[in-house]
N, C-alpha and C positions, 0 to 999 in steps of 0.2 A: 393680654390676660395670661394666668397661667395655663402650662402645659401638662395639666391634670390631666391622665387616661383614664377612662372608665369600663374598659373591657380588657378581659385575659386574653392574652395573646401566647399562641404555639409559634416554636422557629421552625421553620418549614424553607427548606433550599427550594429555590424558584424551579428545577427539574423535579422534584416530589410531585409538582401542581400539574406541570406538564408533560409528561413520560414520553407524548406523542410526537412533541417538538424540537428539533433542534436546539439546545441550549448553547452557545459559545462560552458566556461567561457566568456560570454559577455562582450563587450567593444565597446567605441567608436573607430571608425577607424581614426588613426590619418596620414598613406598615406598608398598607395601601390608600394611596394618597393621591387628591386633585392634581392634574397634569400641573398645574401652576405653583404647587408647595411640593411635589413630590420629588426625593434625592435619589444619589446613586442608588442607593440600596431598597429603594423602594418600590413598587410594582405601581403600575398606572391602569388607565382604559382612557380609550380614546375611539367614542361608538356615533359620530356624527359630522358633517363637514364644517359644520358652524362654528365647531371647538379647531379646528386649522391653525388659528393665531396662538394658540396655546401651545399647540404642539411644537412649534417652532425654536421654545424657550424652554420646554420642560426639561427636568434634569433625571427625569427618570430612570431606574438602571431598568425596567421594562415597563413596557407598554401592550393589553391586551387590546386587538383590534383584528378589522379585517382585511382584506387583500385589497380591495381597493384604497382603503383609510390610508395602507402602511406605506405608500409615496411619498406621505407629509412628513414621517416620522426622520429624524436624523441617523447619521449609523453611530452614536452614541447611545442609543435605545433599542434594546435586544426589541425584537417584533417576535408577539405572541399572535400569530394569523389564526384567530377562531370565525365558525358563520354566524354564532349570537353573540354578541360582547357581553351585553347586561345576562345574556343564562352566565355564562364561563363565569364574571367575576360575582355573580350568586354565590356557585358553588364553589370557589376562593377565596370569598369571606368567610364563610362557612368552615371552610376548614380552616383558615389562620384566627376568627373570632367564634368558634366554636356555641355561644352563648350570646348572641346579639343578634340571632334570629326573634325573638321572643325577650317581650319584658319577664323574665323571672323574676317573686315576689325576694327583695332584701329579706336574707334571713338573720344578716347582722343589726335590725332596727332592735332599740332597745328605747326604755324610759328612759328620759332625757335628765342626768343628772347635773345639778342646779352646782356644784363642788368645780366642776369641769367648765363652764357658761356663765361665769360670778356675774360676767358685763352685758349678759343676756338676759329677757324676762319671757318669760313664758304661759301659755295658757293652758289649759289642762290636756290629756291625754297624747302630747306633743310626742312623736317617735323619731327618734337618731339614727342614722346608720352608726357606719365604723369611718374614721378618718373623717368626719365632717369637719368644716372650717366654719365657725358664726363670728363675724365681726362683734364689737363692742357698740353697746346702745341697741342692739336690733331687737327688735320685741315681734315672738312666733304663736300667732293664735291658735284658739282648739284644736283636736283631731288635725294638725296637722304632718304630714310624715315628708323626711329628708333624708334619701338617701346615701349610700354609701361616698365618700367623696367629694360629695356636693361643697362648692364655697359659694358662702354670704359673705359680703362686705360689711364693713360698717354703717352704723346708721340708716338699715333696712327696715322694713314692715312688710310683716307676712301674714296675712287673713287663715283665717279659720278653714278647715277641710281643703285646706291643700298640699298639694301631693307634686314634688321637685326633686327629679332624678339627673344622672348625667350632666348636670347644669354648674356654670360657674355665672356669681351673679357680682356684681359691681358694687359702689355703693350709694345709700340712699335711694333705692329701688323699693319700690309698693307692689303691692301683688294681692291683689284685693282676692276678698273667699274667692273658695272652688277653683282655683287655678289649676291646670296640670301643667308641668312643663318637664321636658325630655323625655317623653317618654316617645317608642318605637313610631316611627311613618308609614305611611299608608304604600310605600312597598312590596311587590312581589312582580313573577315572572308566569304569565298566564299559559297553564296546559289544558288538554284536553281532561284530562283524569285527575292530576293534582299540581296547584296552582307549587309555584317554588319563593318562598319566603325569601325576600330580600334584606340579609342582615343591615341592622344601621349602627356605625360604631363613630361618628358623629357627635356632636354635644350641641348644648344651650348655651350662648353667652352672651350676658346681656348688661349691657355697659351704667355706666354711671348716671343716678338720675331717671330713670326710666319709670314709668305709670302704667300697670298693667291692668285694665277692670274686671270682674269678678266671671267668671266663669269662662274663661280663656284657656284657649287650646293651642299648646307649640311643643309640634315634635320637631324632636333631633333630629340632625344631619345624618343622612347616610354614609355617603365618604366624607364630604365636606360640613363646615357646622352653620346650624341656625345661628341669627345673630341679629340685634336691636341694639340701634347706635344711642349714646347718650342723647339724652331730654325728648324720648319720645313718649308720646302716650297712646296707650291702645284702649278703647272705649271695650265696654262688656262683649264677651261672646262672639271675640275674632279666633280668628283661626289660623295659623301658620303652617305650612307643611316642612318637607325632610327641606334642608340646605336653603331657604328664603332668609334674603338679607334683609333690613330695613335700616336706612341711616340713620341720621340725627336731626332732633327737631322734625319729625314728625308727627301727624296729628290724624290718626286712625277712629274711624265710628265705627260703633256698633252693629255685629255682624258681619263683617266684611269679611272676605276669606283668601285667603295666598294660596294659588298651587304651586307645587315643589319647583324649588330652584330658583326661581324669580327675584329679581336684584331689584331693588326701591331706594332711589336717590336718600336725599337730605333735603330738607324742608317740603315734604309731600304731606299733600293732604288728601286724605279717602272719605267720599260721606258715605252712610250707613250701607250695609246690604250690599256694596259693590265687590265683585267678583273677578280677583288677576287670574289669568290663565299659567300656565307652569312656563320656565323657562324665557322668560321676558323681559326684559330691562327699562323701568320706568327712571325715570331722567330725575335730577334734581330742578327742585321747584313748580312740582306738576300737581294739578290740580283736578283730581275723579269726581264726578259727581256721583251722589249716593243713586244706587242702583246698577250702575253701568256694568258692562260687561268687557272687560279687558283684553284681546285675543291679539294682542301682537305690542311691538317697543314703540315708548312713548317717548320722543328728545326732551329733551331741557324747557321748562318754564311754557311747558302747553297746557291747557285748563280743556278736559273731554267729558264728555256726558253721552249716555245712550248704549244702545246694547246693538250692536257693537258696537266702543265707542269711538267716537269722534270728536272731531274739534267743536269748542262748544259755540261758533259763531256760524259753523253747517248744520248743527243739529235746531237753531233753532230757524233758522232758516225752512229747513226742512218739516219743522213743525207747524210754522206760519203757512204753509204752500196748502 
């Protein structure tokens, strides 16, 4: 997909950030980026032992971490030794994304002129940002608003009163009313006095073919981006959080909700109301029963029910007894 950015960026030399540390090799910082995409010139974190195999491959020109983490790290990766990884790189987004603590309201939406979208149809009271992309054939209902940047592909439909920021969308994608998509994640850094906003400079991308139903909730990626693979469908009133994957050919009900980060195979299926917990890896071809409660990784082609769940030939087991 494209490498559309949605947030202003300051250049800021990697000693600016750190005055306290040892720098060897200064550079401008060119983004902050998952151990796994991130380049020379780029700044990392690495705040947990489970991320180790990343480490091992990242191309980072820094990495913020702590004294015990920074054993993993290569000497190809300047080591930024701080005691809270996620406070330090708070207030490092903060200062190189200045404006992606907080959705501020687009003050470039404007009436959507019909001269500029000839291959576009539209509903009434439709608001544009600036630099939007609308594929040909897409048809955008009522009260809806698109911000700055945002691409549609072709051959979309997009429901009445909603509201798509940060997002690049694929084509032939539905997005039934009330959608919201990119907008900020449920991020921050808990104090005693004042909580510390955790900027998200992340995006939506949501691939070819995909079914969204009507009042659905998907924020953007913090460092890393949300993302829905081709031919999936999401039933009414799910909910995504910051950097959750979902592959292809997936089949989501109603109410179901992702906490942040959690990876979902390809041909998975969710019934209603079930619950992933954050940071989890559900396998391709798995199978949740509606309600469940999800609190750990699920391998390849298991079918679980129950809260917490499990295999679905123990759980009934368990309910016969």
């Amino acid at each position: 997909m494209s490498s559309v950015f949605f947030f202003k960026k300051k250049n800021i030399y990697l000693n600016k950030l750190f005055p306290n540390n040892k720098i060897s090799n200064n550079f401008v910082i060119n983004g902050v980026k998952p151990l796994g995409s991130a380049k020379k010139n780029d700044i990392s974190f690495f705040d947990k032992k489970k991320y180790a195999q990343n480490v091992k491959n990242t191309k980072a020109g820094a990495c913020i971490t702590t004294s015990a983490l920074s054993v993993y790290l290569s000497k190809d990766t300047q080591k930024i030794i701080v005691k809270n990884v996620l406070y330090e790189l708070a207030h490092v987004l903060k200062k190189i994304y200045p404006f992606a603590d907080i959705d501020y309201p687009d003050l470039t939406l404007k009436n959507i002129s019909k001269n500029k979208y000839k291959l576009v149809k539209f509903g009434n009271n439709v608001l544009v940002g600036k630099n939007v992309t609308l594929g040909k054939n897409t048809i955008i209902g009522s009260n809806t608003i698109i911000e700055h940047d945002v691409q549609i592909g072709d051959d979309c439909i997009i429901g009445s009163n909603v509201i798509i920021k940060n997002s690049i969308i694929g084509k032939r994608v539905v997005l039934q009313d009330n959608c919201k998509i990119g907008q900020k994640g449920f991020g921050f850094i808990p104090l005693d006095k004042k909580n510390i906003k955790f900027p998200h400079i992340g995006r939506v991308l949501i691939s070819d073919d995909v079914e969204i139903g009507s009042g659905c909730t998907i924020d953007r990626g913090s460092i890393d981006d949300t993302a829905i693979g081709s031919n999936t469908y999401l039933d009414n009133q799910v909910h995504m959080a910051h950097n959750v994957k979902i592959g292809s050919n997936c089949m989501i009900a109603g109410q179901v909700g992702f906490a942040g980060s959690s990876t979902i195979g390809n041909n998975v299926s969710i019934g209603g109301q079930a619950g992933i917990s954050g940071h989890l890896k559900i396998g391709n071809n798995v199978k949740i029963a509606g309600g469940s409660g999800v609190i750990k990784d699920i391998k390849d082609n298991q079918i679980v029910m129950g809260y917490p769940a499990i295999p679905f030939k123990d759980f009934i087991k368990n309910w016969r007894k």
